[in-house]
C-alpha positions as CSV (number, residue, x, y, z in Angstrom):
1,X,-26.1,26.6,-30.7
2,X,-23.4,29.1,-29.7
3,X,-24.2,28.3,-26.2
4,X,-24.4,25.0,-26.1
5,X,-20.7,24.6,-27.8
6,X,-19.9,26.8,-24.9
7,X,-21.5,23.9,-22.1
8,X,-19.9,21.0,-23.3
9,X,-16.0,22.4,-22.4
10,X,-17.7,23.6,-19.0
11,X,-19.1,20.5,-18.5
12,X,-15.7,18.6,-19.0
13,X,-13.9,20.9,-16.4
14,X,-16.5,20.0,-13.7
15,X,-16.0,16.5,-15.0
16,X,-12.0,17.0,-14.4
17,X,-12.1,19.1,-11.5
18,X,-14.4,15.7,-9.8
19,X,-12.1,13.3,-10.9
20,X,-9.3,15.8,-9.0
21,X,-11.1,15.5,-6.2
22,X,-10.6,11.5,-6.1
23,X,-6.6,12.1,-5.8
24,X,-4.7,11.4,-3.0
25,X,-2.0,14.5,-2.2
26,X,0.5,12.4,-3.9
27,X,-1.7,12.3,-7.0
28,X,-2.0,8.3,-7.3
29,X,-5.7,7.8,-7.1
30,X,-7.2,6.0,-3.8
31,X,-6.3,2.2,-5.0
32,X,-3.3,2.7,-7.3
33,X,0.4,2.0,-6.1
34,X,2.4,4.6,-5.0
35,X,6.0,3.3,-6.5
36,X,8.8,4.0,-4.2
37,X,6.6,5.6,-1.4
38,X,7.8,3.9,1.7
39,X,5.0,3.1,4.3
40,X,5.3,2.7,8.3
41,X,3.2,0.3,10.2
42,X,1.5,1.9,13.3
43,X,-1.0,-0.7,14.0
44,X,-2.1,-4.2,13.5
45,X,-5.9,-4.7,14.1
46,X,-5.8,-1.3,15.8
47,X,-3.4,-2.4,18.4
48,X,-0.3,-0.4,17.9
49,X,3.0,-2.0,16.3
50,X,5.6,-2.8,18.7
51,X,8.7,-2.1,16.7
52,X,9.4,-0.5,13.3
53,X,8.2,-2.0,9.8
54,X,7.7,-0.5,6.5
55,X,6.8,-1.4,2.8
56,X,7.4,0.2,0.0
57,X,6.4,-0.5,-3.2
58,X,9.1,-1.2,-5.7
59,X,7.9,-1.7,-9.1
60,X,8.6,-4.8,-11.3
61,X,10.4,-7.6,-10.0
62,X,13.3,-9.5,-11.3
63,X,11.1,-12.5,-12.4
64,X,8.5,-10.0,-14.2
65,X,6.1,-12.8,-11.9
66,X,4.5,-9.7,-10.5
67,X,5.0,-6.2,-8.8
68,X,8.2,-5.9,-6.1
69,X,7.7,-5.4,-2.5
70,X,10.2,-4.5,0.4
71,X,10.7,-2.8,3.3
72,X,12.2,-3.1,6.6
73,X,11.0,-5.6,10.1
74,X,12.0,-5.3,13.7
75,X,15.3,-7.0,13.1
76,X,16.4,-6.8,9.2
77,X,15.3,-6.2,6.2
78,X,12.5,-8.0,4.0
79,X,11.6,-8.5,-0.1
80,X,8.6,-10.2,-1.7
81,X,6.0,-9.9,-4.8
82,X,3.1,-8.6,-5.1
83,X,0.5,-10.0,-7.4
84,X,-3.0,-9.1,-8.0
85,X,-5.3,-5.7,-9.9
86,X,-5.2,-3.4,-7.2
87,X,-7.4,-3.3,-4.8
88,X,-6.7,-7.0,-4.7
89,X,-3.0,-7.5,-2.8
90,X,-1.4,-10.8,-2.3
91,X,2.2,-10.6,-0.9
92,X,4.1,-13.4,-2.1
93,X,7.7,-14.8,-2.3
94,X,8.6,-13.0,1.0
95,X,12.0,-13.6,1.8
96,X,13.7,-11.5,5.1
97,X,17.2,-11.1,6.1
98,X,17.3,-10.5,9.9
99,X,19.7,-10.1,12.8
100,X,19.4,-11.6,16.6
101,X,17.0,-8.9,18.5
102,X,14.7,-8.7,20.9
103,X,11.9,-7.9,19.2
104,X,11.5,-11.1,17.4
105,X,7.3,-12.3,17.9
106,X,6.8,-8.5,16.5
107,X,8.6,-9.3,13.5
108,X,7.0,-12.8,13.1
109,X,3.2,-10.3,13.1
110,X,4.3,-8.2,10.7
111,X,5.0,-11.0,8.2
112,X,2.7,-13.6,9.4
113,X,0.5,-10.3,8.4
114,X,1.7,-10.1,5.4
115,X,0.8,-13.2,3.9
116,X,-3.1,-13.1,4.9
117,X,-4.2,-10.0,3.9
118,X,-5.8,-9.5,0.4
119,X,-6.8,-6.2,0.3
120,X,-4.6,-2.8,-0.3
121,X,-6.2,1.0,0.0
122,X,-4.6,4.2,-0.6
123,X,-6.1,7.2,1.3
124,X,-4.7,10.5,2.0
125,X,-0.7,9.0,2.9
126,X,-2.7,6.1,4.1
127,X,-2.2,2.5,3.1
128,X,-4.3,0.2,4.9
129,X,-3.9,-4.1,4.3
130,X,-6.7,-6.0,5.2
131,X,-8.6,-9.2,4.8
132,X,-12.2,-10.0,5.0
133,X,-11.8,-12.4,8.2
134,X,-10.6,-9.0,9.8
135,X,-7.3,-8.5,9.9
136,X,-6.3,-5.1,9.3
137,X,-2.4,-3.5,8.6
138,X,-2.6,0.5,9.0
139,X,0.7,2.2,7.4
140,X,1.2,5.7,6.9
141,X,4.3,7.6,4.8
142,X,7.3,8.4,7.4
C-alpha cells in the first residue's frame, strides 16, 4: 500500500511535466491570448508583407463587448474587438487612423485580412490567422 501512495504523486508529476510540455516559451498555452504581446506580420498566404503591421492583444475593451485589439498598419495606427472562445477569432469594430503614404493597397490587405479570418493559433512566438477558405495571416513577436 506503501508503494502505491508513493505512484500516485509520481504519476501527477508526469501528468504536470506533459501538460509543461504544451506551453509556449511565453507560458500561455498554444490557443490562449498572449495580453500585450505585440505580433509582426511577415506573410499573407505565404507571400511576404510588403510594409510593417502588428497586433497586439489588449485585453478588455471599453464596451466590455469583447476582448481589445490594436496594432499598427503601413500608414497609421489601427483598434478593433475581438470576439469569440479562442481558437475561434473574429476581429470586429476595426477602426484605423492613417496618414497619406505610399504603401496604401498593403494596408487595405492587412485589414481587408483582418476581417475574414476566423481562426487564431499560438505556437512557439507564433500567431497564425486563418480561415477555412484559405487565407492565412503569419505573425511572429518583434
Amino acid at each position: 500500500m506503501f508503494r502505491k501512495a508513493m505512484f500516485v504523486p509520481a504519476a501527477a508529476l508526469v501528468a504536470l511535466t506533459a501538460l509543461a510540455a504544451c506551453e509556449t516559451p511565453g507560458g500561455t498555452t498554444a490557443n490562449s491570448q498572449p495580453a500585450g504581446t505585440p505580433y509582426r506580420l511577415m506573410t499573407i498566404n505565404a507571400i511576404p508583407f510588403a510594409g510593417n503591421a502588428t497586433i497586439q492583444f489588449t485585453g478588455d475593451n471599453a464596451t466590455g463587448n469583447g476582448l481589445g485589439l490594436a496594432g499598427v498598419t503601413p500608414c497609421g495606427a489601427w483598434t478593433g474587438t475581438r470576439t469569440g472562445t479562442l481558437p475561434e477569432f473574429h476581429a470586429t469594430n476595426i477602426t484605423s487612423v492613417q496618414t497619406a503614404c505610399a504603401n496604401a493597397a498593403a494596408q487595405k490587405a492587412f485589414l481587408d485580412g483582418l476581417q475574414v479570418v476566423n481562426r487564431a493559433t499560438f505556437t512557439d512566438g507564433k500567431l497564425t490567422l486563418s480561415n477555412a477558405a484559405g487565407t492565412t495571416m503569419s505573425f511572429i513577436t518583434p
